[in-house]
C-alpha positions as CSV (number, residue, x, y, z in Angstrom):
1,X,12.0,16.3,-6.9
2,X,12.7,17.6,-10.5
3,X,10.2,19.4,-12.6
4,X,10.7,16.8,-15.4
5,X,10.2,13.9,-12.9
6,X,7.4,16.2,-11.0
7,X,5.4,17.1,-14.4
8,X,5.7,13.2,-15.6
9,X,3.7,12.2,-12.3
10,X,1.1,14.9,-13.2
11,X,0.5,14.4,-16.7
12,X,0.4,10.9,-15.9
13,X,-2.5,11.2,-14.1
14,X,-4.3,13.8,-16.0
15,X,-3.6,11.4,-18.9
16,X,-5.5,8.5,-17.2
17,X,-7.8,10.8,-15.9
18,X,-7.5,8.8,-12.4
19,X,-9.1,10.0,-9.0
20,X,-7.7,6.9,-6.7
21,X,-4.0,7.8,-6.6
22,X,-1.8,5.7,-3.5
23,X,1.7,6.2,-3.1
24,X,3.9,4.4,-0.4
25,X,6.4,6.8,1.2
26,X,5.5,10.2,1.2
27,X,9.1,11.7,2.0
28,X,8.5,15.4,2.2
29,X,5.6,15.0,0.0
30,X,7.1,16.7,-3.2
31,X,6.0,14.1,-5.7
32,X,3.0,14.2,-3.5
33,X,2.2,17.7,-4.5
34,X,2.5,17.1,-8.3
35,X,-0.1,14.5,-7.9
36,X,-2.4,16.4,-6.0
37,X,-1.9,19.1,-8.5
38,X,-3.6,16.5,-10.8
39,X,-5.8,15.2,-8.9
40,X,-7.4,18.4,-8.2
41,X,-8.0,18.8,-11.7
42,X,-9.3,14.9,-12.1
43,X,-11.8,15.0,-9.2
44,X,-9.3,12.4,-7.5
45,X,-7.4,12.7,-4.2
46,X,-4.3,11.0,-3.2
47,X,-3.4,8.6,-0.4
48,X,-0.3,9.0,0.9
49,X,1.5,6.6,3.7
50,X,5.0,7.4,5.1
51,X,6.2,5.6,8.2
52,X,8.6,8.6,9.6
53,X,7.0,11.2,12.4
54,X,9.0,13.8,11.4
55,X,9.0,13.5,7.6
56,X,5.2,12.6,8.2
57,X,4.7,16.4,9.6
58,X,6.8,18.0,7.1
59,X,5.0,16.7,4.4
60,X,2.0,18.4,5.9
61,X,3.5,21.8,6.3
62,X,4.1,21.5,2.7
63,X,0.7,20.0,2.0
64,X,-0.4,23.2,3.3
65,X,2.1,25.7,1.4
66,X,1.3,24.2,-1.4
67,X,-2.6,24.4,-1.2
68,X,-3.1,20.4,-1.9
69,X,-4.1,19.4,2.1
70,X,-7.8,19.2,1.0
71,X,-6.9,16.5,-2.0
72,X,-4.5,14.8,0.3
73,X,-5.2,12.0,2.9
């Protein structure tokens, strides 16, 4: 994901100050991250749902790398 496209996602939701955050297909999880980088700061958390295994557990390990697992379901 681009930084541009990345940074809209998160000031979108530090904008709306939302804390309920769902988004369908996970992928890797990069846009994932940037919205778990806001909802950290919001109070929120973000469900996630991806239907791939093995993007499913990549998106994890970079869950992890990224230090967003705990705001992440």
């Amino acid at each position: 994901m681009p930084y541009e496209d990345g940074k809209i996602l998160y000031d979108l939701v530090i904008k709306g100050r939302f804390k309920n955050i769902l988004e369908v297909g996970t992928s890797t999880g990069h846009s994932t991250i940037w919205l778990a980088w806001a909802a950290a700061k919001t109070g929120g958390k973000v469900i996630t749902i991806e239907i791939d295994q093995e993007r499913y557990r990549e998106a994890l390990e970079n869950f992890n790398k990224a230090g967003v697992a705990p705001f992440v379901d």
